[in-house]
Structures are given as C-alpha cells and as structure tokens.
C-alpha positions as CSV (number, residue, x, y, z in Angstrom):
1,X,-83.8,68.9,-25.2
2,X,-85.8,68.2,-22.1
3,X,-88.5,67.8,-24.7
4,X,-87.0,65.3,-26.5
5,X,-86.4,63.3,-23.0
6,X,-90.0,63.2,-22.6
7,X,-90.9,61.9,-26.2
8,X,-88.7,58.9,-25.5
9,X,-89.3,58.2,-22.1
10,X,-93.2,58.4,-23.2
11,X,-92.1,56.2,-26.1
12,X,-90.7,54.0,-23.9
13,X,-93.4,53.4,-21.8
14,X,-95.5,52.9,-24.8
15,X,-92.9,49.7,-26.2
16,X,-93.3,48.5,-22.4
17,X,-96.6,48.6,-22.3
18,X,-96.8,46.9,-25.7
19,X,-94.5,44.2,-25.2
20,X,-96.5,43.0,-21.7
21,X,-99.7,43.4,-23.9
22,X,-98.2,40.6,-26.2
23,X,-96.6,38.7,-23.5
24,X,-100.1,38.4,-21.9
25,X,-101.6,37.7,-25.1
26,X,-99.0,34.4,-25.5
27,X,-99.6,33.5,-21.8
28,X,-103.1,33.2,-22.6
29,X,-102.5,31.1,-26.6
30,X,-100.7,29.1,-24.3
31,X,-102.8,28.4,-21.8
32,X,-105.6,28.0,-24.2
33,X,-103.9,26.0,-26.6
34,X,-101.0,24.2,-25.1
35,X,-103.0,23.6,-21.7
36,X,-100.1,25.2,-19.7
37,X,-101.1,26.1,-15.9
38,X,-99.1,29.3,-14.8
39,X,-100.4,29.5,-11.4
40,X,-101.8,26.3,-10.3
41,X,-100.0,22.7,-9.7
42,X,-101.1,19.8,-11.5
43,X,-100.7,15.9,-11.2
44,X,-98.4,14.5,-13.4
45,X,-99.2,11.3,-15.1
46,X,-97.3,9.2,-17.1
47,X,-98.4,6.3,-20.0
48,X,-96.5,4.1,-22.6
49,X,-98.6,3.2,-26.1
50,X,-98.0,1.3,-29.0
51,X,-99.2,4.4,-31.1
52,X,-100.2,8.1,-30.4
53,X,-102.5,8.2,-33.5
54,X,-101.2,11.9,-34.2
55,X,-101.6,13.0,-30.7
56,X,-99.3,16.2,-29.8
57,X,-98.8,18.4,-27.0
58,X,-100.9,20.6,-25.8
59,X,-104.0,17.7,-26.9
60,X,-106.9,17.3,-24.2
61,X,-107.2,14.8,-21.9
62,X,-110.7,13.6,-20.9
63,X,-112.3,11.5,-18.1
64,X,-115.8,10.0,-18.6
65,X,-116.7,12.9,-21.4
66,X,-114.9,15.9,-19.3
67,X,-111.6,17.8,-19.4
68,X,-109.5,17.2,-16.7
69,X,-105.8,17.9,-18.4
70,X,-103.8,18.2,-21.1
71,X,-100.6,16.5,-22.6
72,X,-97.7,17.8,-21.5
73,X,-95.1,16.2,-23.6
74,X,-94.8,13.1,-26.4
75,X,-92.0,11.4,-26.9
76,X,-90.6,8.1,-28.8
77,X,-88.3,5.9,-25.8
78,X,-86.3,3.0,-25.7
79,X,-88.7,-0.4,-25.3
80,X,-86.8,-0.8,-22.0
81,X,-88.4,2.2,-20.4
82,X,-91.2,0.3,-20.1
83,X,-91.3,-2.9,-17.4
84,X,-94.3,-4.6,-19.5
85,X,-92.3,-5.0,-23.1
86,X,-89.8,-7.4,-21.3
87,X,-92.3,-10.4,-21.1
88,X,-93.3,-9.6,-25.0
89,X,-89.8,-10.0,-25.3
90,X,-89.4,-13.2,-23.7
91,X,-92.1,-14.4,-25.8
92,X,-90.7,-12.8,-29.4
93,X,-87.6,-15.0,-28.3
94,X,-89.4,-18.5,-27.4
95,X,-91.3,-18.1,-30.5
96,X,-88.1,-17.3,-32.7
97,X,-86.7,-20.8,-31.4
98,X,-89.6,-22.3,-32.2
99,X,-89.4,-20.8,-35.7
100,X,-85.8,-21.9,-35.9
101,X,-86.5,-25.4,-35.1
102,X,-89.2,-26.2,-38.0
103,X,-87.0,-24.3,-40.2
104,X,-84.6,-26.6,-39.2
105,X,-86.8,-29.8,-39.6
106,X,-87.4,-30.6,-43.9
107,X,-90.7,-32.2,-43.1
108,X,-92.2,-29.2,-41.3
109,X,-95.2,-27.3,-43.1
110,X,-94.8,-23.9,-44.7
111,X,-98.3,-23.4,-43.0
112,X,-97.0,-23.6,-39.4
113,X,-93.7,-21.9,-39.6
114,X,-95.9,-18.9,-41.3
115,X,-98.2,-19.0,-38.4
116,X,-95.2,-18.3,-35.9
117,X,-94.5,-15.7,-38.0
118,X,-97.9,-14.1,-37.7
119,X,-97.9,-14.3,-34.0
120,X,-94.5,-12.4,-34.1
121,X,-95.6,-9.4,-36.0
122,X,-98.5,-9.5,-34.1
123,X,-96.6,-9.4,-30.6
124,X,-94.1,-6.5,-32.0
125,X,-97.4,-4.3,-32.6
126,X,-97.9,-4.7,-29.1
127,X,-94.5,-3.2,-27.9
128,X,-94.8,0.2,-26.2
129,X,-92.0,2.8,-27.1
130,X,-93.8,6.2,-26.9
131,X,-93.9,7.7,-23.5
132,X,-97.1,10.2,-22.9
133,X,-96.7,12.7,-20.4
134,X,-100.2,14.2,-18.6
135,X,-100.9,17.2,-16.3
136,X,-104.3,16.1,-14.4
137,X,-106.0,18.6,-12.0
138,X,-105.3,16.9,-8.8
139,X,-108.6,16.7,-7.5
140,X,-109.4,14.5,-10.0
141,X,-106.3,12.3,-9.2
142,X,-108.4,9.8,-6.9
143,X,-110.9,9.3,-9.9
144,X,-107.6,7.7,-11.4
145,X,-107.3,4.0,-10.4
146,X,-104.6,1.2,-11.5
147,X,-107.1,-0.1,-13.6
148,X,-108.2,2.8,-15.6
149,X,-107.5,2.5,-19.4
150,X,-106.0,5.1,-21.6
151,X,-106.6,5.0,-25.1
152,X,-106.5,7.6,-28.2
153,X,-109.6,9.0,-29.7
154,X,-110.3,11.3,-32.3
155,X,-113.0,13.8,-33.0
156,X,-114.6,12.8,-36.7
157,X,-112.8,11.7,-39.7
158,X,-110.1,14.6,-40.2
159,X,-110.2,16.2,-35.9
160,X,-107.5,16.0,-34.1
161,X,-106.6,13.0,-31.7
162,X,-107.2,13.1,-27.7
163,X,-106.7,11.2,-24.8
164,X,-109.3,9.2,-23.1
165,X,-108.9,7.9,-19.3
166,X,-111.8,5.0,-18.7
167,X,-112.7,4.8,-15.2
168,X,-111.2,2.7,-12.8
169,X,-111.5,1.0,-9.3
170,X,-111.9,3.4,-6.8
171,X,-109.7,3.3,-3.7
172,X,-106.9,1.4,-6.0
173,X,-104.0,4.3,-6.8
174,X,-101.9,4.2,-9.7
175,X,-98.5,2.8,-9.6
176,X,-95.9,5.8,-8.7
177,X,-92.6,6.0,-10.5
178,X,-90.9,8.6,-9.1
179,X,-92.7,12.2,-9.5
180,X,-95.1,10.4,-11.8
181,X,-98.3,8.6,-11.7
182,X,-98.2,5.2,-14.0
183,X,-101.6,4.3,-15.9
184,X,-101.0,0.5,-17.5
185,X,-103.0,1.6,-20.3
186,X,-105.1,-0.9,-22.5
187,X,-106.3,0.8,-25.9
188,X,-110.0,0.0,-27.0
189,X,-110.9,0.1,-30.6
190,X,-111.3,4.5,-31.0
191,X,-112.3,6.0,-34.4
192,X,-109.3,5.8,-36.0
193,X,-108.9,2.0,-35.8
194,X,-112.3,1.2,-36.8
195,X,-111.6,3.7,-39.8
196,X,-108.8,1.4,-40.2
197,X,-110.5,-1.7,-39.8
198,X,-113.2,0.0,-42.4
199,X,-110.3,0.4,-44.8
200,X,-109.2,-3.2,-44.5
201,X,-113.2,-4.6,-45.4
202,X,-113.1,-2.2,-48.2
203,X,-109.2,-3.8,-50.0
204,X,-111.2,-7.2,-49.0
205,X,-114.3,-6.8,-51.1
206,X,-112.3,-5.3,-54.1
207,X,-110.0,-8.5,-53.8
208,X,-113.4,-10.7,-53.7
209,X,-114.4,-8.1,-56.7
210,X,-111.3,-9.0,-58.8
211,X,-111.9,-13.1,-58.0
212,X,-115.6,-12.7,-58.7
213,X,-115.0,-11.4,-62.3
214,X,-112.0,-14.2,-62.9
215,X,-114.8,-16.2,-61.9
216,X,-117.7,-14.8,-63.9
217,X,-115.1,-15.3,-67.1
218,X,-114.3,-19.0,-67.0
219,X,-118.3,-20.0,-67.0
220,X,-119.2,-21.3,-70.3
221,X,-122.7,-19.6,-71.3
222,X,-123.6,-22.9,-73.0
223,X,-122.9,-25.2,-69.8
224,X,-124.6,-22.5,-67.8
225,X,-127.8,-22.5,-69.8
226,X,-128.4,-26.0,-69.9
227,X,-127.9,-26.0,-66.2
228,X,-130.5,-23.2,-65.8
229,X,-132.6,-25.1,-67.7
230,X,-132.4,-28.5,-65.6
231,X,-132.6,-26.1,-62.4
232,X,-136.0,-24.5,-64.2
233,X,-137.2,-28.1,-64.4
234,X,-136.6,-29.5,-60.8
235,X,-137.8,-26.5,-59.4
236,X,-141.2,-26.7,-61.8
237,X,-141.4,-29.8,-60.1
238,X,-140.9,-29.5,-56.5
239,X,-143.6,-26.9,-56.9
240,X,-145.9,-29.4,-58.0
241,X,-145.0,-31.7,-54.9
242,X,-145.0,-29.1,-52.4
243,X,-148.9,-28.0,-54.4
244,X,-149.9,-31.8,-53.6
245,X,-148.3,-31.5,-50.2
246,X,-150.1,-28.6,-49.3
247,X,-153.7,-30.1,-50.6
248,X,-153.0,-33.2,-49.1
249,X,-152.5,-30.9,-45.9
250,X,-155.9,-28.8,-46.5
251,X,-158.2,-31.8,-47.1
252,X,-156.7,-33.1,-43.8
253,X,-157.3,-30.2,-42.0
254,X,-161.0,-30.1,-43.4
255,X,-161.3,-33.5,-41.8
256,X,-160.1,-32.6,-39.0
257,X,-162.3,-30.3,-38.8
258,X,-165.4,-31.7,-39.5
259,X,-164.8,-34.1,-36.7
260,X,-163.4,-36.9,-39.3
261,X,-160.9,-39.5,-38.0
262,X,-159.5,-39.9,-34.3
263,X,-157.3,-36.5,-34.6
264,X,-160.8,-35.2,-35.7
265,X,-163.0,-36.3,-33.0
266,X,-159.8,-35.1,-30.5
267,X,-160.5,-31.5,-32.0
268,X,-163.8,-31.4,-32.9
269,X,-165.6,-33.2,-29.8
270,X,-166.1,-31.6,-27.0
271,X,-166.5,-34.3,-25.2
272,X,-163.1,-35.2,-24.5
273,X,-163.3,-31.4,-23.2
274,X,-165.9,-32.4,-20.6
275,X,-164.7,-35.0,-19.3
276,X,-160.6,-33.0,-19.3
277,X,-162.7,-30.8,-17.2
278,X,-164.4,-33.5,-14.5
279,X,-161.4,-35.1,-14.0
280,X,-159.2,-31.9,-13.5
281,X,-162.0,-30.8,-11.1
282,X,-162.0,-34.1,-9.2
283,X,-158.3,-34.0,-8.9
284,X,-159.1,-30.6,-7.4
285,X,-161.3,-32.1,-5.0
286,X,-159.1,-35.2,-4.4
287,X,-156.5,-32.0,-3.9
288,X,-158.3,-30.1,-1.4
289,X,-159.4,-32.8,0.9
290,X,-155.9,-34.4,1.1
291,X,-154.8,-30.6,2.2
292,X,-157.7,-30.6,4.8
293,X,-156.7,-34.1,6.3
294,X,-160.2,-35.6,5.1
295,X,-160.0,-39.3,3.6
296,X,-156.9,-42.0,4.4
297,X,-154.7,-40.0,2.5
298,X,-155.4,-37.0,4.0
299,X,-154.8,-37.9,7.6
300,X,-151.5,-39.5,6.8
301,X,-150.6,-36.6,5.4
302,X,-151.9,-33.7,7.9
303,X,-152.0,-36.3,10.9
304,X,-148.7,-36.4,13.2
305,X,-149.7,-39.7,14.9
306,X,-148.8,-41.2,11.9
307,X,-145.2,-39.9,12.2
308,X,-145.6,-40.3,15.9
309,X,-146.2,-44.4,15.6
310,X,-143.6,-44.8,12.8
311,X,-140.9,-43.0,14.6
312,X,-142.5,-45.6,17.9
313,X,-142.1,-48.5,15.7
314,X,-138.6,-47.6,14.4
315,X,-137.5,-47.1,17.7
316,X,-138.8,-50.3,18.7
317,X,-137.6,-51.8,15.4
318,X,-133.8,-50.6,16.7
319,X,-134.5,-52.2,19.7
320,X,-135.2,-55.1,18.6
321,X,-132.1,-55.3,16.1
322,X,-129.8,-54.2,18.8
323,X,-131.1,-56.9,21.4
324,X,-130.5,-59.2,18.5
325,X,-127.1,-57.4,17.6
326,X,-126.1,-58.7,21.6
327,X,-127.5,-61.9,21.1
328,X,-130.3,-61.6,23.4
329,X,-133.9,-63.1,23.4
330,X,-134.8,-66.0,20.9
331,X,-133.8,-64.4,17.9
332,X,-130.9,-63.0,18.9
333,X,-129.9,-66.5,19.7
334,X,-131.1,-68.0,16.9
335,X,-128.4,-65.3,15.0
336,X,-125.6,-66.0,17.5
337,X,-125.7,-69.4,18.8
338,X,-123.5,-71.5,16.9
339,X,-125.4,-74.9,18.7
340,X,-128.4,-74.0,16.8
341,X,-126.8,-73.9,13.5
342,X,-124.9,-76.8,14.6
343,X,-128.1,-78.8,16.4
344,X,-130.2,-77.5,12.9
345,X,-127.3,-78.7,10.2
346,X,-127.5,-82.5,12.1
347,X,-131.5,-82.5,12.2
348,X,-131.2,-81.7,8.3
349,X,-128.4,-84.4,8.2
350,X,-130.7,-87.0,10.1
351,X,-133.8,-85.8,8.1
352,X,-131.8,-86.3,4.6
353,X,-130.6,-90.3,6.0
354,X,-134.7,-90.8,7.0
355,X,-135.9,-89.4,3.5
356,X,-133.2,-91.5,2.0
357,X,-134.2,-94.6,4.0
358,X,-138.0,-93.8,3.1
359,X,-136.8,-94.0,-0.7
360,X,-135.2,-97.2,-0.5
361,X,-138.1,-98.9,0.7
362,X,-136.6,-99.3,4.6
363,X,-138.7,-99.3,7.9
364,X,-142.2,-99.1,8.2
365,X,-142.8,-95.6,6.0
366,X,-140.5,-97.0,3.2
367,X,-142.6,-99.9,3.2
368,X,-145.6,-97.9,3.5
369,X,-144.6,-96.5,0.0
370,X,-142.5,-98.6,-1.4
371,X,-144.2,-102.0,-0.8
372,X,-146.8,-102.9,-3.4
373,X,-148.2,-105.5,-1.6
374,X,-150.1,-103.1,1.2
375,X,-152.0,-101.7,-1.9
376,X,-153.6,-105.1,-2.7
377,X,-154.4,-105.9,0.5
378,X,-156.0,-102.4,1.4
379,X,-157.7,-102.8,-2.1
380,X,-158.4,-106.8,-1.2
381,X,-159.9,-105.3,2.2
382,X,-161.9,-102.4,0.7
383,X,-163.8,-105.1,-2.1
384,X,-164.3,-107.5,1.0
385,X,-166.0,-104.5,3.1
386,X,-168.0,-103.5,0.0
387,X,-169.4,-106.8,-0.2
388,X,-169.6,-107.1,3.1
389,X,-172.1,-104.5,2.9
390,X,-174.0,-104.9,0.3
391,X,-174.9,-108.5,1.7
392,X,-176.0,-106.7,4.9
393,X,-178.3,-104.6,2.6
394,X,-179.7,-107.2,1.0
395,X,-180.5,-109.6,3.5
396,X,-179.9,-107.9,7.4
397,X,-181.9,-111.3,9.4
398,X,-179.2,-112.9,8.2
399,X,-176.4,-111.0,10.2
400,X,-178.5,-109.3,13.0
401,X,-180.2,-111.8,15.2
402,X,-181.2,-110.8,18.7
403,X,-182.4,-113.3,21.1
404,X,-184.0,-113.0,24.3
405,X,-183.6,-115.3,27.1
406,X,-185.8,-115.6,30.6
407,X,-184.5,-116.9,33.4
C-alpha cells in the first residue's frame, strides 16, 4: 500500500514536471512567434490603413531595417474610429452633388460625369477601417515622430507581410490617444503593390496584344505592298540626296582645308592666329597698366584725386543750384525775377516792331535795305571814284600842282 503511495506520488511529480516543461515550451512559441513580452513593458502604438496586405498578429515591426516590436492585434473598425476619414467624407459627398447635378443637366458629357466617378472610387480606396495595434520597445519610442510613416512590406513574392516605421522628426512625439501612441501613417509603394502594379502592365500589353492582331487582320497585303514599294523608292532616293549632301560637304571641307575661300583662309591661315594673339596680348598690356595706374586711364582709375575733384565739383555744383534754388547771385535772379522775364518779353516785343519796321522799308535801316535808290548812287559813286583814279594814273600834273611862293 505505502508502495503504491509512492508510485503515484512519483507519477505525479512526473505529469507536473511535464506539464511546466510544455507550458515553458509555449511561453517560448509565443514569444518567438507571436512576439509576446512576459516580463518586460512595451509601448503601445496604434495605426489605421486602408489595407493590411495579409498582415497578422504576431508580424514584425521594423524601424530603419531593425526589429523593434511586433503586432499585437489586427482588426477591421468602423470608418469613424478614425478622425482623418471624416474630410474624405466630406469630399465623397461634395463630389456626389456634383455628380447629381450633370446627371441632372441633358447636355452634360458622359466623359465628365465618369470622371467624378473615378475620383470617388479613388477617394473610397483611401478610407481607413483597419485598426493596427503595435508593441514598440520603449526605448525606441523617441525614434517615433508624428511624421514617421507606416506602411506594409513583404519579404519576396510568396513571404509573409511586415510592418515598416520610416523615420521621422526628432523631438516631434506622436499624437496620444489615450494609452496609445497614434502614427498618421502614409503607405509608400511596398512589394506587393508594385507586384500589383506589374500585374496591371502585364492585362495592358495583352489588351494592346489582342488590338494589335485586330489590327494586323484588316491590312490588305495588296495595299500594303504597293505601299512598301513606294516607301522602298523614296527612301532609295533620299539616300541619293543625303550621298550628294554628304559629297557636297567633303569637297567643302577639302576646301576648307586647303586654305580655299574666306571660311578657308579663317582655318587655314595662321595669320589671323597671329595677329588673335598681338591683339589679345596688347589688351593684356593695355590691362596691366590700367591696373598699375600708368596712362590716362589708368590714373582715373587708381587715382583718388579724381574722385576727390568730382565729389569738389559736385559739391560746388549743389551750391551753385541751391544759391540759384534761393534766388541768389545773377542766375538765380535771372530764374526767379519775374522783371527779367517781363523787361526780356518787352525787349523781344520792341525788337519784333524794329525788325518789322526795317521790312517795311521805315527809318533809316529800312531805307538802308529797302530803298533802291542808295544802290545806284553807291554804284554811281564807286564808277565816279574809279575814274577818278584812273585819270590820276594817267595824267598826275594834272591834279597835283605844288607851287612855291617867296616872300
């Protein structure tokens, strides 16, 4: 009997001992597999996507290519869970009233009503219903910002989908919503949408496939060959065009170089190197003594009198415009002085009457110029003096006597 007692009590021990050996072994499936931290807190996190891609519990959750968590939980909400569907909502609804009113109107185009209905689909793929729930090691919490992005990758064609945090802003915390931190996530293009994306190119080409051979079976083999034969032709002869092009080129360039023509002689003689050369050296010159003040130019542009005596003569030149500004000296009263405009209009006045006088043949000038009897008598008097003259020439006794008398 007391035998017995031990058998089972040893027994006993034995299922114990089993039973934490396979409680231990689940701990540790669990924690390997589901991510599940027994003895240590983590930072809980909390994300809303349009679509998980596969992703389950348990799935890793890596920052810039490490492991910092796992997913806790995935689950499909309500649209209102999350704060950001309401605007798409708002804009679903302005574009349904849009829709509603060309729908409305007999003259609208199918085109544009179908257009408001792309952008609607494409708006409802953006609303976020499943809620993803993280477990983050806390010290890498404040590698979190509120501008990190989330987004769901995949490892290869058939491995199994992951999250992936993008660095953010540092010193810029995530929004808190309670126990939970809130990434606004933004998902980039992973594997599985370019897969997607490769799927869509590949329907495309055999759509283009299916056109090509409609395509390929309306041509008319006759029609065709006569237009291969009329494309044979014109390109025999733009080959002949672009042969005489090109040996219209060569014999130019042969020219050219032999020193033939002005282009030639440009190439060929060095001459107009020479003389590139002498003149880019004198402009050196002409360079380098302007820079050491040497020559005209180069003292009135190293020389500070000159700058000096025009800042003088500025001065001097304010002066002046200010004293005649106040009216002051000649020339300022000359500007100011309305008795010299008025003393200057009546001398013009008066000179204007005299010239007019003058014209109409009055007073001794108009006479002077107007009278044509002072031309014959200076012409009269100038043939009298001539022959005056020229009988005092030809016979001087006769108009030069000198006597002498003695007393």
């Amino acid at each position: 009997m007391l035998q017995q007692k031990r058998v089972r009590l040893a027994e006993l021990k034995v299922g114990i001992l089993v039973l934490v050996g396979l409680l231990l072994f689940l701990v540790l499936i669990l924690q390997q597999s589901w991510g599940i931290r027994w003895f240590s807190s983590s930072a809980k996190v909390l994300a809303y996507l349009t679509d998980v891609g596969g992703l389950k519990p348990g799935a890793p959750v890596w920052f810039a290519g490490m492991e910092i968590g796992r997913v806790r939980a995935v689950a499909i909400v309500p649209p209102e869970s999350y704060d950001g569907n309401a605007k798409v909502f708002s804009r679903i609804a302005e574009i349904k009233k849009e829709l509603e009113a060309l729908e409305a109107d007999a003259s609208a185009r199918e085109r544009d009503r179908e257009e408001l209905r792309d952008q609607i689909r494409d708006l409802k793929t953006g609303i976020r219903f499943v809620e993803v729930r993280l477990d983050i090691d806390p010290e890498y919490l404040d590698r979190i910002s509120r501008d990190s992005e989330i987004s769901i990758e995949s490892r290869g064609l058939i491995g199994d989908s992951f999250i992936d945090i993008s660095p953010g802003t540092m010193g810029v915390p995530p929004v808190r919503q309670g126990e939970y931190y809130v990434i606004e996530s933004v998902q980039s293009a992973g594997f599985r949408k370019i897969m997607t994306g490769v799927n869509d190119v590949v329907a495309n080409f055999g759509v283009l496939s299916e056109h090509f051979k409609e395509i390929v079976t309306r041509i008319n083999p006759a029609k065709v060959g006569s237009d291969m034969g009329d494309i044979v032709n014109d390109m025999q002869r733009t080959i002949r065009e672009a042969n005489r092009t090109f040996s219209s080129a060569t014999s130019l360039l042969d020219e050219m170089q032999r020193g033939k023509g002005t282009v030639g002689r440009l190439v060929a003689d060095p001459e107009l190197h020479n003389r590139l050369t002498e003149a880019l050296e004198k402009f050196n010159t002409l360079a380098e003594n302007i820079q050491n003040g040497q020559g005209t130019i180069g003292r009135l542009m190293s020389d500070p009198s000159l700058f000096e005596n025009a800042n003088r003569m500025l001065a001097r030149a304010d002066t002046v415009m200010e004293r005649m500004e106040n009216g002051e000296g000649t020339l300022g009263k000359l500007s100011k002085d309305d008795a010299f405009y008025r003393s200057s209009t009546e001398a013009l006045a008066k000179f204007a009457l005299l010239m007019e006088e003058i014209e109409g043949g009055k007073g001794t000038m108009g006479k002077l110029l107007k009278d044509p009897s002072l031309y014959n008598n200076l012409d009269q008097s100038s043939a009298e003096i001539t022959k005056l003259l020229y009988d005092i020439r030809k016979d001087p006794k006769k108009f030069l006597t000198i006597r002498f008398r003695i007393f």
